[in-house]
N, C-alpha and C positions, 0 to 999 in steps of 0.2 A: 384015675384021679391025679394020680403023679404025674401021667405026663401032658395032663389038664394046667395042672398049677408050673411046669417048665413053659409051658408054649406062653403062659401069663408071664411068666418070669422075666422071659428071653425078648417079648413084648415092651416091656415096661424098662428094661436097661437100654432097649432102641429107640425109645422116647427118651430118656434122662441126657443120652449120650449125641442126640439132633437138637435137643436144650441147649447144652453144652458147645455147642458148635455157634448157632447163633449168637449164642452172647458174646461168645469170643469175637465173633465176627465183629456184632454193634459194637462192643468194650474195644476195638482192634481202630473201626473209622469213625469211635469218639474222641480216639488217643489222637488220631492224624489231624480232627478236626481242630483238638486244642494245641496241638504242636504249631501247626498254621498261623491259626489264631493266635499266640502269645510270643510265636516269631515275627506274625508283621506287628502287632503290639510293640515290639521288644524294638521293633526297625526306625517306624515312627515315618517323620517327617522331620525333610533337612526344608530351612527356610534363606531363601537366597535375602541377603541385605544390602543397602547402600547407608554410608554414613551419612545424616542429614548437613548439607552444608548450605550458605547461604552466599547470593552472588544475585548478578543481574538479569533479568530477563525485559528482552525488546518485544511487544506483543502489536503484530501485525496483521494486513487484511490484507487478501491474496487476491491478486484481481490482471485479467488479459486484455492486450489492448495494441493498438498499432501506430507503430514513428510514421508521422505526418511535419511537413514543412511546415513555422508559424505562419508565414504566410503566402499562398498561391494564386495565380492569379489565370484564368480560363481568356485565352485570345482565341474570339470569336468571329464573324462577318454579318453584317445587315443586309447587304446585297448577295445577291444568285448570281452565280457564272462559273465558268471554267476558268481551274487554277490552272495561271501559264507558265510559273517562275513558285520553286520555294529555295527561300533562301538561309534557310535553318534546319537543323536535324537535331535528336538526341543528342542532351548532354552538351550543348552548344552550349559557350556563355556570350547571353545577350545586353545590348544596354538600353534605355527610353529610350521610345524613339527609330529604335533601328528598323530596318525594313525586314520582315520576318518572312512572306509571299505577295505574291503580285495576281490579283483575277485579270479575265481578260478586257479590256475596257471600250472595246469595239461599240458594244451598244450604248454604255454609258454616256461614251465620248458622243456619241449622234445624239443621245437623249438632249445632251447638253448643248449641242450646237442647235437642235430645232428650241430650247429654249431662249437660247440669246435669240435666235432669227424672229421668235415669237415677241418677246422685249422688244424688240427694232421696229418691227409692225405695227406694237401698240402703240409706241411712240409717235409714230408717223401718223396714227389716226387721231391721236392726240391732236398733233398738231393742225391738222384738218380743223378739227371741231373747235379748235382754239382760232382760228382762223375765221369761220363760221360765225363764233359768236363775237366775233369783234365785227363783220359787217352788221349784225343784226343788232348790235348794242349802238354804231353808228347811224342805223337808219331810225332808234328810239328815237337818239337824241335828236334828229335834223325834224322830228313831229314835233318834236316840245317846243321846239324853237317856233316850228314855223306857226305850230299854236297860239303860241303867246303873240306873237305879230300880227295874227290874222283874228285876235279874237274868239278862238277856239272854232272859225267857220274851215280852218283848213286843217291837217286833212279831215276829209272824210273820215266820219265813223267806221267804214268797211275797213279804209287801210289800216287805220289807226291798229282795231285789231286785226287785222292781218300780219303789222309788223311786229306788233307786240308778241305774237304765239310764236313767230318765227325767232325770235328773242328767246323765248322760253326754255322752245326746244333746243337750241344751240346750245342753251346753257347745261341743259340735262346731257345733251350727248357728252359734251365736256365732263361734264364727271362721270359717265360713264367710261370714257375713253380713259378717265386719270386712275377708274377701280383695275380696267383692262392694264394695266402699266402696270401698277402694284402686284398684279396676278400673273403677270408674264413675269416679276420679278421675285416672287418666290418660286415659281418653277425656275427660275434658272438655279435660285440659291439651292434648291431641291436638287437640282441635277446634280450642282457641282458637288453638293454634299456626296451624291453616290455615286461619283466619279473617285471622289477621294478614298472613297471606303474600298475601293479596288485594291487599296493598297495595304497591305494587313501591315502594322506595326506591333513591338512589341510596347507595353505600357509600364513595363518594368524596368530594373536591372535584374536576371538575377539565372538561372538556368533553366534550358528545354526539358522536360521532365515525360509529356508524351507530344506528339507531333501526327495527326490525323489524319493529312492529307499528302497526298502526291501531284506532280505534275498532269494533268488532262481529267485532272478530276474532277466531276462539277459539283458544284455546293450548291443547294437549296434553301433559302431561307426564309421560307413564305409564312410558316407558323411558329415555329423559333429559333434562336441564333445555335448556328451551329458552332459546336467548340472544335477549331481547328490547334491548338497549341493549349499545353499546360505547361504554365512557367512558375516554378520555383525562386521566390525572392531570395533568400539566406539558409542556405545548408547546414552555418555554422551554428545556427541554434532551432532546434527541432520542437516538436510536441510529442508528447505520451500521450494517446485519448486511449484512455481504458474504461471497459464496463465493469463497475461497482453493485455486488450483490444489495438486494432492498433490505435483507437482512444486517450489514454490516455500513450501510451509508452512514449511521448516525455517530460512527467512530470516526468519519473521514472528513478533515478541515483543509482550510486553505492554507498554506502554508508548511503542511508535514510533507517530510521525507521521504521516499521510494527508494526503492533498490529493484534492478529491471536487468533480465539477460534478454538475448535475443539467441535464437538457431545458429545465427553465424558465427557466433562467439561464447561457446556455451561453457568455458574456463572465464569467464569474464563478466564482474556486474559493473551495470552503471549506474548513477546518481542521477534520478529527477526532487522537482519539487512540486509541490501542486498548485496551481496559481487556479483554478475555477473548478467547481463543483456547478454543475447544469443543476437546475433544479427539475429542468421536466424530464419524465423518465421514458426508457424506449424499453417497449417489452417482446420480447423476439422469443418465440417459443412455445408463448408462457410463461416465459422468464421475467420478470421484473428488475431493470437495471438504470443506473444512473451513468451519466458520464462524467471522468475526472479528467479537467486537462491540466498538462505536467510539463513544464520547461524543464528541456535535455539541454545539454551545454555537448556539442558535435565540431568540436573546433579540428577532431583530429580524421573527421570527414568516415569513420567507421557506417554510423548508421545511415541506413539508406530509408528513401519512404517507402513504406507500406509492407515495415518486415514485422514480423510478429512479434510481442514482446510479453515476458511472464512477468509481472510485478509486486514486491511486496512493500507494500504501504507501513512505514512504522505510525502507528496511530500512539503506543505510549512506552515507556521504558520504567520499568520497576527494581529500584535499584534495594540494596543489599535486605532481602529479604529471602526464603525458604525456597530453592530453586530443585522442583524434584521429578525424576522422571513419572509419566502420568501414568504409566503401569502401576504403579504405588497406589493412584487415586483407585484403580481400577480393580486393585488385587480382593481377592475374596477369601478369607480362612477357610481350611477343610477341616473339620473336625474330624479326628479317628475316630472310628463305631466302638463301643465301649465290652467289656468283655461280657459273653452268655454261650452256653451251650445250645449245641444242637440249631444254631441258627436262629436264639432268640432274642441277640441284642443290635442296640440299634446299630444301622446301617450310618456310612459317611455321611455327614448333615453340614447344609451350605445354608449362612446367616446372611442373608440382604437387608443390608439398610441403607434408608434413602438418605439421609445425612452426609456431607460431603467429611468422611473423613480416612486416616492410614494407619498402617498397621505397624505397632514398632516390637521389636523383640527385648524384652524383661525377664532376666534371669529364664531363658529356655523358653519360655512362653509371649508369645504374640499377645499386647494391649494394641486394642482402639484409641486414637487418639483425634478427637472430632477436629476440624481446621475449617477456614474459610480461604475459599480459593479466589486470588486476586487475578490470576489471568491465564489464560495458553496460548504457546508459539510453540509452533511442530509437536514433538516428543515431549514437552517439558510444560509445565506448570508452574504460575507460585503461588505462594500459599503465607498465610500469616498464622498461629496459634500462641499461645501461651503460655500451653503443658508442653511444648517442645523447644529441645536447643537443639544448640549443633552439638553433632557425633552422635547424635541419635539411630541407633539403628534402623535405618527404614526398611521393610520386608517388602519388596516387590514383586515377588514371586514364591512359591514354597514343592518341594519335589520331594517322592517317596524315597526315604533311601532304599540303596539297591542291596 
């Protein structure tokens, strides 16, 4: 029985003494849990600021587009032949006028002489039939006469008409001979017109910008004019044609401001103005866009046509109002999790609200402050409210201390 109730004994102190242990253990990774817990409690959160200050902002519409001459002008030909002479290249500066190339004028020049030769001919049958009708119009008259003398017994009926039709006909061929005149005289006007057109001029003043053709080339012109030369009128002042998102057209007027780099210059903005807004739109993509044209002032000859241009459009300027970066609009508080053991309080909790407003710091603690937002350009925002002045802390960000 005694050594019944030790083996019980020895039993029951090895249960008391594996109790013992475990609780140590939990009581051991409940102490670590709340050392954790009441050291990042104790840590918190640093919250990054900006004083609120108030200043200007320009608010803009960002739109790409290409330097074009204001005015160019396509020299083309209406006649077919082989170019024999060009007397112009890139970059030439030409005047009205001047002779640009020469086609070859072989055939034209024959087209033109069987014209005149054909004019000469009709002429001459002209005169035939004019000729014609003046005997037959002399032998009317010597019937009337002799008519009237003789009573109407002379001539005879037969002649009578006989000379009358020959009459007739004279007279008819005459005008025909005088349609045949007129028709050999616009064929010759015809020739010489595309005799002349051999000769390419340019219709400008102003520079070769591209140049199409070479010596022995032949041009066709049978369905449309070909462009042999593009000539730029004035360098010194350019166009901006940019496409304008469908979204952002109805901020874009006649008469606002741009500011434009190109690739070649990209330390460097230039000034346009807008002088037309296209009202029909061109949609390339899927995209829907309008076109804005912009007088560039190029007196220092930088831009060239057809260089790329990045443009911002100043559509309006908000002067001394709440100028803040838009991280601010954007910022969201983190709530710290509130204290509970054993993993039973809440977790970090994020507040969304759809209200446009910022977070300012108040004695240690972050207030909302609702605003209404008057505009963005790039980074920045402005904003108008009521409950805020300047030097207001604005909170843009907030970071766990370390």
């Amino acid at each position: 029985m005694e050594e019944m109730q030790k083996v019980t004994e020895y039993k029951s102190s090895g249960l008391k003494w594996k109790i013992g242990i475990a609780v140590f253990v939990l009581l051991l990774g409940a102490g670590t849990y709340l050392l954790f817990f009441q050291q990042e409690t104790k840590e918190g959160y640093t919250y990054i600021t900006e004083p609120l200050k108030k200043g200007d902002l320009t608010i803009s519409v960002s739109a790409t587009g290409y330097i074009e001459p204001v005015e160019n002008v396509e020299v083309g030909t209406e006649v077919s032949g082989m170019i024999e002479k060009v007397y112009a290249d890139y970059n030439d500066l030409v005047k009205k006028g001047q002779i640009l190339a020469q086609l070859d004028k072989t055939k034209y020049q024959s087209t033109l002489n069987k014209a005149e030769a054909s004019l000469a001919g009709a002429k001459a049958t002209l005169a035939n039939m004019e000729a014609q009708l003046y005997q037959a119009d002399a032998t009317v008259a010597r019937n009337k006469t002799l008519r009237e003398s003789t009573k109407n017994r002379l001539p005879s009926r037969s002649d009578w008409d006989r000379d009358w039709a020959n009459y007739l006909v004279a007279k008819a061929q005459v005008a025909n001979a005088k349609a045949q005149v007129d028709q050999a005289r616009h064929g010759l006007v015809s020739s010489k017109y595309d005799l002349e057109r051999t000769t390419i001029y340019s219709l400008i003043d102003g520079i070769i910008l591209t140049r199409n053709i070479d010596p022995g080339q032949t041009v066709a012109a049978s369905f449309q004019t070909p462009v042999l030369f593009k000539i730029a009128k004035d360098l010194t002042k350019m166009e901006l044609q940019a496409s304008i998102d469908e979204a952002d057209i109805a901020k874009v007027k006649t008469g606002q401001t741009a500011m434009f780099s190109v690739d070649a210059y990209p330390e460097r903005e230039f000034e346009a103005r807008i002088k037309l807004v296209r009202v029909n739109s061109e949609i390339v993509d899927g995209v829907v866009t309008y076109k804005a044209v912009m007088e560039v002032d190029n007196q220092e000859l930088l831009l060239k046509p057809g260089m790329t241009a990045d443009a911002d459009i100043i559509t309006e300027t908000l002067s001394d109002t709440f100028v803040v970066p838009r991280a601010a609009l954007l910022y969201i508080p983190i709530e710290p999790r509130k204290g509970g053991m054993f993993g039973s309080g809440d977790k970090e909790k994020i507040t969304i609200d759809p209200k446009q407003h910022v977070w300012v710091l108040k004695n240690g603690e972050p207030k909302k402050s609702y605003v209404k937002v008057l505009g963005n350009s790039g980074s920045n925002t402005a904003l108008s409210s009521d409950a805020l002045k300047e030097g207001d802390p604005l909170i843009v960000t907030q970071e766990k201390r370390q």
